[in-house]
N, C-alpha and C positions, 0 to 999 in steps of 0.2 A: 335601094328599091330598083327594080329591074324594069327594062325599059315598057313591059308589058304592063306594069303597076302602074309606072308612070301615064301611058296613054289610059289606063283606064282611068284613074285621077281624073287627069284632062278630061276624058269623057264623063264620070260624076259630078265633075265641076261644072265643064259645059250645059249638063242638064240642068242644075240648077237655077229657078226661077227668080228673077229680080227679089221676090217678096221674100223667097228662102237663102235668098243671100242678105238680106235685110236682116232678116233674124237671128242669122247664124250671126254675123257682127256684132247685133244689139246682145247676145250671149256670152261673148265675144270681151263683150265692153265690161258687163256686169259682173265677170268671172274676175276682171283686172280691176272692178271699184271695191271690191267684197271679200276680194284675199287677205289674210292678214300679213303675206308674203309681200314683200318688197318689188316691184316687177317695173325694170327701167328698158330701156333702149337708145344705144349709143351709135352714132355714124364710124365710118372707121378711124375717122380723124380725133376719135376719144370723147364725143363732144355729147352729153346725156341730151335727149331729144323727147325722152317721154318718162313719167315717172308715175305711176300711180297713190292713190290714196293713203294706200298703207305704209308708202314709201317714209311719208314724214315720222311717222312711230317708230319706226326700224332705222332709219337714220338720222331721227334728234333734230329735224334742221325742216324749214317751210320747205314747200314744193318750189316756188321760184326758186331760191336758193339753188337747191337740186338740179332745176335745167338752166342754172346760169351756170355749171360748172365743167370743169371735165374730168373723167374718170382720175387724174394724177393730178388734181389743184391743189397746193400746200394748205387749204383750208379746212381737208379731211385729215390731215394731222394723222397718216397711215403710217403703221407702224403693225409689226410681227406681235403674236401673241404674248410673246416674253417682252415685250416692249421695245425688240430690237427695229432698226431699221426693215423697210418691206422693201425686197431688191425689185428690181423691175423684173426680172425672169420669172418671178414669182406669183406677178399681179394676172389674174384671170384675162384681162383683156387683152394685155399682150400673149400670151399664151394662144387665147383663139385668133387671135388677127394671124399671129404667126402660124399656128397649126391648123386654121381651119375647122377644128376640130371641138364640139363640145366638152366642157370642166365641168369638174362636178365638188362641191363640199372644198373649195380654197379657204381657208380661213385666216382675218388677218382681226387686226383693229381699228379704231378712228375715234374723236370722239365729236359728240353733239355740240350744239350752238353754247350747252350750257357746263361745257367742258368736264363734261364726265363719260368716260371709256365705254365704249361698247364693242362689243366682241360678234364678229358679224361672218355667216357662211355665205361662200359665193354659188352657184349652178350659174353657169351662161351657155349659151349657143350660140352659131352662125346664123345669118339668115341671106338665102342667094337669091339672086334677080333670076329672072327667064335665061337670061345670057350664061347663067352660071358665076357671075360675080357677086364680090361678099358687097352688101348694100347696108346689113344692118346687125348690131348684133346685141342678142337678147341676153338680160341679168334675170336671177331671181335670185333676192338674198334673206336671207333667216337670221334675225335677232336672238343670239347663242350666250348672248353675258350672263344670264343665270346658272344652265350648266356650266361656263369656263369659269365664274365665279366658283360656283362649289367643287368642280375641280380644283382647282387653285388652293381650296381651301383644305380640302384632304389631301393634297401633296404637303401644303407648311406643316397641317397638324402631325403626318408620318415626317417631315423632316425635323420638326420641333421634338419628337418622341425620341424617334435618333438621336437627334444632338444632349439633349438631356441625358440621356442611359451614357451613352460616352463621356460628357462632361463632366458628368459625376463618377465616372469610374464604375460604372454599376451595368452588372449583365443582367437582360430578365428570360424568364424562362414561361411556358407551358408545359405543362406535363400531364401524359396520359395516366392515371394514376393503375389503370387494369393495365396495360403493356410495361409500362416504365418506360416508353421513349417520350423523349423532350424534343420542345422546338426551343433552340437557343438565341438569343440577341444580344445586339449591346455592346461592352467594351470588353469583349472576348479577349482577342487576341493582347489586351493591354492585362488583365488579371490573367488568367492564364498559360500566355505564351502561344498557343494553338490558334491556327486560323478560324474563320467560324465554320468554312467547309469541312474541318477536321472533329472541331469539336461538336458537330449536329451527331458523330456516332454515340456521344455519352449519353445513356439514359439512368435511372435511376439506380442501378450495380455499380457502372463506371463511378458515381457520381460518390455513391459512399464508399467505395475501396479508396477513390485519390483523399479522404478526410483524415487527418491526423489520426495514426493508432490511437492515441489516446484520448480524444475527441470523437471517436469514428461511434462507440454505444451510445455517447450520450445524445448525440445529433439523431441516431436511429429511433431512441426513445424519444425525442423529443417531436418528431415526424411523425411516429403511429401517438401518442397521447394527443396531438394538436388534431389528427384525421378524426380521429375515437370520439372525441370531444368537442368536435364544434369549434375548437381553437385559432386563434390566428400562430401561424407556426413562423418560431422566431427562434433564432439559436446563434451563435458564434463559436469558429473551432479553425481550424489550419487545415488548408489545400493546398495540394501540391500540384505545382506547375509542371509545365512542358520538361521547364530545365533542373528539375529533381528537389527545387527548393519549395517551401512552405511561403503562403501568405493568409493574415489574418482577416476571416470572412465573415461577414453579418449578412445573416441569409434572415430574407422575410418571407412568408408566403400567406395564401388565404388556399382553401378547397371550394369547389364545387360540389354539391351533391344530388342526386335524384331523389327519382319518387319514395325510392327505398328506402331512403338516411344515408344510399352509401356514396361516398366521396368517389366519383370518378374522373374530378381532373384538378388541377392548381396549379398557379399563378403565383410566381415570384420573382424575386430581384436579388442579386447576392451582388454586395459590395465590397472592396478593398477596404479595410480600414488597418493595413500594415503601418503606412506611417504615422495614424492617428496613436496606434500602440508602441509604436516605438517611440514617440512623443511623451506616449505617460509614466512608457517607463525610464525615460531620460528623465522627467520634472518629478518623478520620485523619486531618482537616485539623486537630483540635486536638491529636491528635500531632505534626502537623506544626509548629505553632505554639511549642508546647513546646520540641521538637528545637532552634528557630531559636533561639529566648531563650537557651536553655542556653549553644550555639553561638555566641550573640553576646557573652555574660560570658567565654565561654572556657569553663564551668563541666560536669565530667564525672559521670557517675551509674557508681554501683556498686552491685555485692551479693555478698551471702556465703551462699551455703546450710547452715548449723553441721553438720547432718548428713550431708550427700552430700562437704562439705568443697569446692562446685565455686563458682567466682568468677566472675561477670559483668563485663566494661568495657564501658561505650560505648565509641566511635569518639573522643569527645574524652576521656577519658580516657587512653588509650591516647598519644593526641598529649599532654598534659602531661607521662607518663613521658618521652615521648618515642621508642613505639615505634607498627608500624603493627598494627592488628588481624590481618591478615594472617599477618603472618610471627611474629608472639611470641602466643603462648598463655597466659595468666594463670593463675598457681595459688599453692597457701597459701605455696610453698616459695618460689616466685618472688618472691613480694609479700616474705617476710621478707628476701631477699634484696637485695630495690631498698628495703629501708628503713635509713636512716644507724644504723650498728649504737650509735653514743650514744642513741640515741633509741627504739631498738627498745621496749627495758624500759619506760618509756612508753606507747609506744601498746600490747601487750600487757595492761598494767595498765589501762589507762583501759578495752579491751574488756574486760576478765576482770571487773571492777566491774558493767558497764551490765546483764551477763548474769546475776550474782550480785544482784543490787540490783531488788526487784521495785519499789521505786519511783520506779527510774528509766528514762525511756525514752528520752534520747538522749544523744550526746554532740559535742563539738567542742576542738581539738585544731589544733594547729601544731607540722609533723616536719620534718626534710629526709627526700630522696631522691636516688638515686644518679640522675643523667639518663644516657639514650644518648651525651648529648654528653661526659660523662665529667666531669661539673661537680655541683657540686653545688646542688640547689632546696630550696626551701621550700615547702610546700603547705599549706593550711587544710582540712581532713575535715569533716565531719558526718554524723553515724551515727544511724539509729532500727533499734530492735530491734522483731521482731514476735514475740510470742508466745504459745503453743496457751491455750484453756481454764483449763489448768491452771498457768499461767506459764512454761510452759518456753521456753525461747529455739528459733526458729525459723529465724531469718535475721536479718541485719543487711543494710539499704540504709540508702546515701545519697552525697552527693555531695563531690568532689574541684575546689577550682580551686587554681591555681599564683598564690603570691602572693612569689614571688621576688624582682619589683621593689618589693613596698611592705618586705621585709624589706631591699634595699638601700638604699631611700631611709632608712630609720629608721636605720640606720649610717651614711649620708652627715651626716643630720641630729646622731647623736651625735660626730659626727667636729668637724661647726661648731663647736657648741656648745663641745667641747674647742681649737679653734682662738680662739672669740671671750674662751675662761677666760684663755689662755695670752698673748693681745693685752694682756687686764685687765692682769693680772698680771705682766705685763713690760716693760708702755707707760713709758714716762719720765714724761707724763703722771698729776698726781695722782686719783684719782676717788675718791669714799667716798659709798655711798648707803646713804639713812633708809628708812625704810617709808613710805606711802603717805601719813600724817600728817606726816611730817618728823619726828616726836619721838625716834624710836631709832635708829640707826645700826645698819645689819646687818650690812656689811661695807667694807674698803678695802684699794684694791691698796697694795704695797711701794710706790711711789713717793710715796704719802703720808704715810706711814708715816717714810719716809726725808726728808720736806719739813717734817712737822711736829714728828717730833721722838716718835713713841707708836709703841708696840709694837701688834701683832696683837692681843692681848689687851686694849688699852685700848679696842677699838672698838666692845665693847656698853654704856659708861660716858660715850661724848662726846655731846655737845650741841653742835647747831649757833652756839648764841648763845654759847657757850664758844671755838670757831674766828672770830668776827670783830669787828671794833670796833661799838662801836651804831652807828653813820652807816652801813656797810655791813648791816649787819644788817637794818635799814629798807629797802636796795635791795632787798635777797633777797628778804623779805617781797613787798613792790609789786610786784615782777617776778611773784613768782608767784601772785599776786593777780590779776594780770590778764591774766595768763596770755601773756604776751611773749615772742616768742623772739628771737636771738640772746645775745651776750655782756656781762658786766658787767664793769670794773673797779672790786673793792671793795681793801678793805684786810684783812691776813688777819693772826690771832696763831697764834704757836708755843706747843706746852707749855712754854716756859722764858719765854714774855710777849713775845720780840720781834715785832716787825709785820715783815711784808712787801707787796707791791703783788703783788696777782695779778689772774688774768684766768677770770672763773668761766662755765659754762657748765649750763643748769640743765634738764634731761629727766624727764619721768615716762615710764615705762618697766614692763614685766612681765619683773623678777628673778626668777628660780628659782618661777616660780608666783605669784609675789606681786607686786601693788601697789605700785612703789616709785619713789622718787624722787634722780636721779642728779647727783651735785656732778662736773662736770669743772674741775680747777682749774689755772691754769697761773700760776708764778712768773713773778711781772715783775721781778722785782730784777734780772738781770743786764741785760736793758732799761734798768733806770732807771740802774745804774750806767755804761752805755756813754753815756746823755744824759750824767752829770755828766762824766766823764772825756771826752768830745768836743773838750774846750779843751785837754787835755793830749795834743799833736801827737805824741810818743811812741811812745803807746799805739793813736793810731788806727786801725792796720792790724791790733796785735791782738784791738780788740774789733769791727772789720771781720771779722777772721777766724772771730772767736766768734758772733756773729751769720751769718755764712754758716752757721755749723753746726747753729746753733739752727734757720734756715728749714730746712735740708736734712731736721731732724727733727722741725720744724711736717708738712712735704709729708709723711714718712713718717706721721706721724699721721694726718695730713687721708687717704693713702689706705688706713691701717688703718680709718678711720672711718666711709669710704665702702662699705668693704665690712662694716664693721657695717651699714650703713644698705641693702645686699644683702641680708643677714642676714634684716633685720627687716622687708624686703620679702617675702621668700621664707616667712619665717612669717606674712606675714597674707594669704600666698596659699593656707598650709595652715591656717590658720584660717579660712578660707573654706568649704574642700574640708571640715574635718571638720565642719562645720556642716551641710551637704550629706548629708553619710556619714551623720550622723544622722537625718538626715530621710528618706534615700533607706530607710535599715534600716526604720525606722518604717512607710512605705508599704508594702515588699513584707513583714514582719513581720503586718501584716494580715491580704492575703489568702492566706498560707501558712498563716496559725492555721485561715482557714474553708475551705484545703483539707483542713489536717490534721482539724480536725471532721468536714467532711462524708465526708472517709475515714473517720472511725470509726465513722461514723453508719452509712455502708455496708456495713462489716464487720458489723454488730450486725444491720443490717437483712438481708443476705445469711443471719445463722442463720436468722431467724424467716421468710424468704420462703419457703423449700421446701415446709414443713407447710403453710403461708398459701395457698398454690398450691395444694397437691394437695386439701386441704380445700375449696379454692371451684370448683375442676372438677367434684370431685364433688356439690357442692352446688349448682353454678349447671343440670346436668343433672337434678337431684330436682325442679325447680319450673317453675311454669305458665310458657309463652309467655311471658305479661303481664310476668311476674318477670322475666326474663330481657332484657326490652326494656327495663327500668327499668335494671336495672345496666349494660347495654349503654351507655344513655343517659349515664349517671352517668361511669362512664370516659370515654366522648369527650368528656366538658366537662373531664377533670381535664387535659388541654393547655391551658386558657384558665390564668393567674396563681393561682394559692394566694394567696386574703387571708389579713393578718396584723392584728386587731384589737388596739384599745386597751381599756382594762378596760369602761371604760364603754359601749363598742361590743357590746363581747361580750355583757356581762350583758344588753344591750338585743337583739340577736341569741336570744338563748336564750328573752327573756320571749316574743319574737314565734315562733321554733319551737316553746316549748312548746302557744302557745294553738292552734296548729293544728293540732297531735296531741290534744286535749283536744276540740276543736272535731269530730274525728273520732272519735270515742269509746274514746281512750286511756288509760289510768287515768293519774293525776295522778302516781305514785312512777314510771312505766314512759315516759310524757309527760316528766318532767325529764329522764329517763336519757338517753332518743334526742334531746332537745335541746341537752344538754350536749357529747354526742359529735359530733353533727352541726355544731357551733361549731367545735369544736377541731382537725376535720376541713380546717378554714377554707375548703370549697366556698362558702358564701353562705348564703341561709336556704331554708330545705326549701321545695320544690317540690312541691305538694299529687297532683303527679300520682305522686309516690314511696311515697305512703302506703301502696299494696297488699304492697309490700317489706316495710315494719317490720311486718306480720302473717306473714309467715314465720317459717317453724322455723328458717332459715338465716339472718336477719339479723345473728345475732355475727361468720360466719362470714363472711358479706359487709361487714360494715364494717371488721373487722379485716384483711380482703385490701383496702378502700379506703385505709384511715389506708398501710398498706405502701406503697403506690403512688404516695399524696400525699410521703408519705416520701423514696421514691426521683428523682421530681423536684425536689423541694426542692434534696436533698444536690448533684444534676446542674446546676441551674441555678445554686446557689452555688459551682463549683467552675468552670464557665464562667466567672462572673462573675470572681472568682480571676484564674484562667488571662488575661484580656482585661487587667484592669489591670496587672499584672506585664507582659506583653508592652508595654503601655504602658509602663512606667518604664523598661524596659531600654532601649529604643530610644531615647529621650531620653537617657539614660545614655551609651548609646554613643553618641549625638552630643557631649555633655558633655566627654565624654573623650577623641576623637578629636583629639590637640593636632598643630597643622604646625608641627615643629620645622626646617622647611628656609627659615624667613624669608621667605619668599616669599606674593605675598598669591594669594587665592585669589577664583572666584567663589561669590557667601553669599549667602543670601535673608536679610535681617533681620529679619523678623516670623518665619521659622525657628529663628536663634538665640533671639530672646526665648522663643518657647514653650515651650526646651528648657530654658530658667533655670526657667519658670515650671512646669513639669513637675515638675522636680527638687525644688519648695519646694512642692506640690501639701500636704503636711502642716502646714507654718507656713501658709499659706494661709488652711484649712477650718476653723481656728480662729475665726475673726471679722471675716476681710476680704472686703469687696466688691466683688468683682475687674472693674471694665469694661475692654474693649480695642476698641481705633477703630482698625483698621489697614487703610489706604488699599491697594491693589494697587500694588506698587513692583515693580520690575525687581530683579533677583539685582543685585551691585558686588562691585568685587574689595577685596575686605578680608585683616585678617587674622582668623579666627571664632574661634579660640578665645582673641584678645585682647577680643574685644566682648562673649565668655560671662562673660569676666570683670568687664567693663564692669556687665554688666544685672545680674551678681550681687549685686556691689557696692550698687547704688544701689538696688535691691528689696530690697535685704533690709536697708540703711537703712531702706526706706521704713516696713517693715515692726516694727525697735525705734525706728522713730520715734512708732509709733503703738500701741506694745505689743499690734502684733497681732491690734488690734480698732479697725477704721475702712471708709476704701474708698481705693483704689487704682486710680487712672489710666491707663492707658499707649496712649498714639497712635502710630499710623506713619503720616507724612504726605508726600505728595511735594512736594514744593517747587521745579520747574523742576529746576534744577542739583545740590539736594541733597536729601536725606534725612532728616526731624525725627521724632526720637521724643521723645518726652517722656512723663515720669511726676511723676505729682502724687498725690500722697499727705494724708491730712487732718489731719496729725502738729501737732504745737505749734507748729512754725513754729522756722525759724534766725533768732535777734535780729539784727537789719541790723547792730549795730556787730561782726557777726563777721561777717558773710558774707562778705567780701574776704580772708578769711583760710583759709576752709576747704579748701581746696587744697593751703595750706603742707604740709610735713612734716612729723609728728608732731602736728600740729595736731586739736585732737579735742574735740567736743561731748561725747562720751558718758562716764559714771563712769570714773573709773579703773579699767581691768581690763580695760574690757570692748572695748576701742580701741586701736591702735596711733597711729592717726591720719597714717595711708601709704594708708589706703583711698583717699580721693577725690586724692589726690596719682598715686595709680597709675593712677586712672580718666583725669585730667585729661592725664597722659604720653601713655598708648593712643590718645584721642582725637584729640590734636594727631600723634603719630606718622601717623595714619590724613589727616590735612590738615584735620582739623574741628575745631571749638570746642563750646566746653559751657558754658551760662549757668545763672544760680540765678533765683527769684522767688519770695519767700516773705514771707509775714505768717501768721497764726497761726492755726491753721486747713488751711491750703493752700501745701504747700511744691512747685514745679515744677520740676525741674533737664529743660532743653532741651539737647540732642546735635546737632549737625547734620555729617554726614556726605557729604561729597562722591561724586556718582555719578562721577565720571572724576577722575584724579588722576595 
């Protein structure tokens, strides 16, 4: 105002009449009782000096209050819009005190008596004396919490949209549907590869050129049928990124349309779901994997729903009954139906228990079965019950194989055995064998019985040195002192004292389970009486004649004996296999346990992951940006390995996470807590860049969605793990078993067969042996394989009680021009040179009594030579090497 303004003022004012200064005040007054505007006045020392009516509405609190305070009292609780601190350079009244100068629209906050926020605009003025000094200076504030509320509100809802579209890996789109330009959003650059600045040029051409050639028609068909039609337009197909590769896209959309019908815009979201596909096609290739194993044992899957009463077959099940999935339909009535009605009551019971029996959860069982072929099987079950919360039976799975032929072999086997009784027992031939020390007599067939003159009953009372003269008695000893085979002739007494000349033959052998040692005894007296009577020409033709008859019933012996010596081949070929069997049990026994764990793990984790989920959706949407990148963070590492610490590790783990939460001003009880968890979690040690996390409201709720997650990998990769070596064992298995019963030789890889011995003994192994293998690249040879699995059986698993299972183990495949050399060397005690020419023989045998036939290396030694090769020993003590050498052409 210029000084002319000003005197005119002065002179306007001056003229004004007491009454018209009256009124102008009383106008004055009424403008300040009647505003809904806040209108105070403060001296400059801060202090509120006048406040109006509306003052109290606009700032929550009585008018006293108001002029007891001053502009900066900590009872207006002033703080910045964002809830930060309000600096003083900020606040309006320092501002005009310092600048003189009227503010307009400062906005801060405070809150009322009844402690809720208000968001409040400031305008103030100076106001100057006559003198030109500042005397007084004037507020008017405006109650703004509604607008900054609904502000506030469409900032979360666009910040909540954002974070959603990125958290979920999902871009969304508008599209012009007349131009084909798009507006793009979302997790561009994470699908993609492209910035979103970049990718705003793709419109509807860009958009279908980047689509898989081969996906690129049906995605175009499926865009114009969805427009044409009112559709909601939904497709999946392969896009191509920035960096030239393909990701799997689930695109969804809706249209717009006008007055017309026609679609002039649309709205969608296209998501990632590469690793969701990669997932499925990983759990059907480990379906598939499965299937095959099953399929290669023969071995069928079943189930029973107890409630709905409806039965499941696999395809190989079905082929064990014996019928096709196709044409026979399984039900409860069927199943009792194809089960051998002796047997029924049985498996009834054994279910009716599993279900009744809360502390049992499985069972196993051998039934017969009626088969299609009209014959009757055997089969082996296995059943697991699943059950609710509360115990109640739910279902019954599990699996079915046909074990038909081992129930024939085990009756062929009792069939021998009754043929080798009835040989004993009715051999002409005397025999009587002691236990394993020689001291007691267990038993003797009739013909000794009939030779010496003693009843059945006398034969838990004899004594060997009671049967023969001392002179004999001293052979017996020596002989089997040093372990000699073939025949003796000693001199032998009867219960009534006479002697006779016989001819003895001396076996250690495994009787009835036991340890035992076998007298075969033959009379020589009608021998010795045909010497003395030789001179008496008479008689010559008839002890001519009695001697033909004795050989006729030597050869009948020699071939009952031989096929004992069948017998007791045939047994240490199945002593072999069940040595095997157990080993093979023990390996898949394994990792069945840590599937059946990590199934229960999943069951337990599947309660607890619903709530775990819906609590961290909701809670990972409550928190900053910042937060959100951190946990984001945090899951894309839990793909790297889950560490598993040793005690000592951890505790030293924990002391280094706590000092970093401590280091960051953690309290010490609250410091242990989040270092303890964050061990056990077994990511690694806290990454200092995670600590804005642990100051959330939601960290329980995010680590307990972490531990879930860690959980669920875990149980995945142990059941992978699982799944890989069982597929391992079967396959060796079934090479193992695959026997060419048609004599004929075949072409074999040999370092193939070893592997598959070595496979199979993978449990005696991991025990303590040091497994090296040197195996040269050889050519496949026509052999016969599953004479040489038995070969490598053999002599490994010597190798192996030669060394009690703790040493190192050798084995070479070497080509040698013409032949083939494998060798194994083992670091055993070593075979004493004054046997090693012997070990070959039959029944010949290093190892305790029991634990050897001593037909092993007798059978290895046939196999070899059958095949045209030979087989050498080289042993001192320490280092025992048995050499094979195997002809490439034969």
């Amino acid at each position: 105002m210029s000084q002319s303004e000003e005197s005119k003022g002065e002179k306007v004012e001056g003229r004004l009449s007491a009454d018209e200064k009256f009124v102008e005040a009383e106008l004055l007054t009424t403008i300040m009782n009647v505003s809904s505007t806040a209108m105070t006045v403060l001296n400059p020392e801060g202090q509120i000096l006048y406040a109006n009516p509306a003052s109290e509405s606009v700032l929550g609190i009585k008018l006293n209050d108001i002029l007891s305070r001053k502009y900066n009292a900590p009872e207006w609780k002033n703080t910045s819009l964002d809830g930060g601190p309000w600096k003083a350079e900020d606040q309006p009244f320092n501002i005009v005190l310092k600048t003189k100068k009227p503010v307009t629209d400062i906005r801060h906050a405070i809150e009322d008596s009844a402690g809720n926020k208000k968001y409040l605009s400031v305008n103030g003025s100076p106001v100057f004396d006559k003198k030109g000094e500042l005397s007084f200076l004037v507020f008017l504030i405006t109650d703004i919490s509604e607008n900054v509320l609904k502000q506030k509100a469409l900032e979360y809802n666009e910040s909540k949209y954002r974070t959603i579209t990125e958290l979920s890996l999902s871009m969304v789109y508008d599209m012009d549907i007349k131009t084909g330009e798009n507006i793009w959003g979302g997790a561009i650059q994470e699908i993609t590869g492209y910035s979103a600045e970049e990718f705003q040029k793709v419109g509807y051409e860009e958009w279908l050129s980047a689509i898989h050639p081969d996906d690129r028609e049906n995605a175009a068909k499926l865009f114009l049928e969805s427009s044409e039609n009112h559709k909601k337009f939904s497709a999946e197909y392969r896009y191509k990124t920035k960096s030239g590769n393909y990701v799997y896209i689930e695109d969804n959309g809706i249209f717009l349309y006008d007055s017309n019908n026609r679609s002039y815009r649309m709205f969608g979201a296209m998501i990632n779901r590469t690793e969701q596909m990669k997932a499925n096609i990983a759990l059907r290739e480990s379906e598939s994997r499965l299937v095959m194993a099953l399929d290669a044992v023969k071995m069928g899957i079943w189930s029973w729903d107890i409630e709905t009463r409806e039965i499941y077959w696999s395809p190989q099940t079905y082929s064990i009954y014996g019928y096709s999935h196709t044409d026979f339909e399984i039900s409860v009535e069927k199943f009792i139906a194809l089960t051998h009605q002796e047997d029924l009551e049985l498996v009834g019971k054994e279910i009716q228990i599993l279900m009744e029996d809360h502390t049992r959860s499985a069972y196993r069982m051998q039934n017969r079965i009626h088969h299609s072929d009209g014959k009757i099987h055997w089969i082996e079950s296995r059943g697991n019950i699943i059950r609710d919360s509360l115990g109640k039976p739910l279902k019954l799975l599990g699996t079915v194989l046909d074990v038909t032929e081992v129930k024939l072999s085990e009756e062929a086997l009792r069939k021998s055995d009754e043929r080798f009784e009835t040989f004993y027992q009715f051999s002409t031939e005397a025999f009587l064998i002691f236990d394993a020390n020689g001291l007691t007599a267990k038993d003797s067939n009739f013909a000794f019985q009939k030779l010496f003159g003693f009843e059945l009953e006398d034969t838990p009372n004899l004594k060997i040195r009671n049967l023969l003269t001392t002179g004999s008695l001293r052979k017996i000893r020596e002989k089997i002192g040093s372990s000699l085979t073939g025949s003796l002739e000693i001199v032998c007494k009867k219960k009534n004292g006479d002697l006779f000349p016989a001819l003895v033959s001396i076996k250690r052998f495994l009787y009835k389970e036991t340890n035992s040692i076998a007298y075969s005894i033959f009379d020589l007296s009608p021998l010795k009486e045909v010497e003395e009577l030789r001179l008496i020409n008479s008689e010559i033709r008839d002890k001519n004649r009695l001697i033909e008859r004795q050989k006729l019933e030597l050869e009948m012996a020699f071939e009952n004996l031989k096929r004992t010596q069948d017998q007791l081949i045939q047994s240490e070929k199945l002593a072999a296999l069940g040595q095997l069997i157990a080993g093979i049990a023990h390996e898949i026994n394994n990792p069945i346990g840590a599937v059946k764990a990590s199934n229960q793990n999943m069951m337990d984790w599947q309660k607890r992951y619903g709530l775990a989920s819906q609590l961290y959706r909701e809670a990972i949407l409550s928190v900053s940006i910042a937060e959100q990148k951190i946990v984001k963070t945090i899951l894309a590492n839990l793909d790297q390995p889950i560490e598993f610490y040793t005690g000592k590790e951890e505790r030293l783990r924990k002391k280094r996470n706590k000092e970093v939460f401590l280091t960051h001003q953690f309290s010490p009880a609250v410091a242990e807590e989040f270092a303890e968890i964050w061990v056990e979690l077994g990511i690694g040690e806290i990454d200092p860049s995670y600590l804005p996390l642990f100051q959330s409201h939601y960290i329980k709720v995010f680590l307990d969605y972490l531990s879930l997650e860690i959980q669920f990998r875990r149980n995945t990769r142990s059941i992978q793990l699982a799944v890989d070596r069982i597929s391992k064992i079967m396959y060796a298995l079934k090479n193992f078993s695959r026997l060419d019963v048609s004599g004929k030789k075949n072409k074999a890889s040999i370092p193939d067969t070893i592997e598959t011995v070595l496979t199979i003994y993978q449990n005696q192994l991991k025990r303590g042996i040091n497994l090296v293998k040197k195996f040269d690249s050889v050519p496949p040879i026509e052999c016969y394989p599953d004479d040489l699995l038995h070969v490598w059986t053999n002599l490994i698993y010597n190798s192996l009680q030669a060394m009690s299972f703790v040493g190192e183990l050798e084995i070479v495949v070497k080509d040698c021009e013409d032949e083939i050399l494998v060798s194994l060397k083992d670091s055993g005690p070593g075979i004493p040179l004054d046997i090693q020419s012997k070990i070959f023989e039959p029944f010949f045998t290093t190892k305790p009594p029991g634990e050897g036939s001593g037909l092993g290396l007798d059978i290895v030694s046939k196999i070899v030579k059958r095949h045209g090769g030979r087989i050498e020993l080289s042993s001192v003590p320490g280092e025992t090497i048995f050499f094979i050498y195997l002809p490439k052409n034969n």
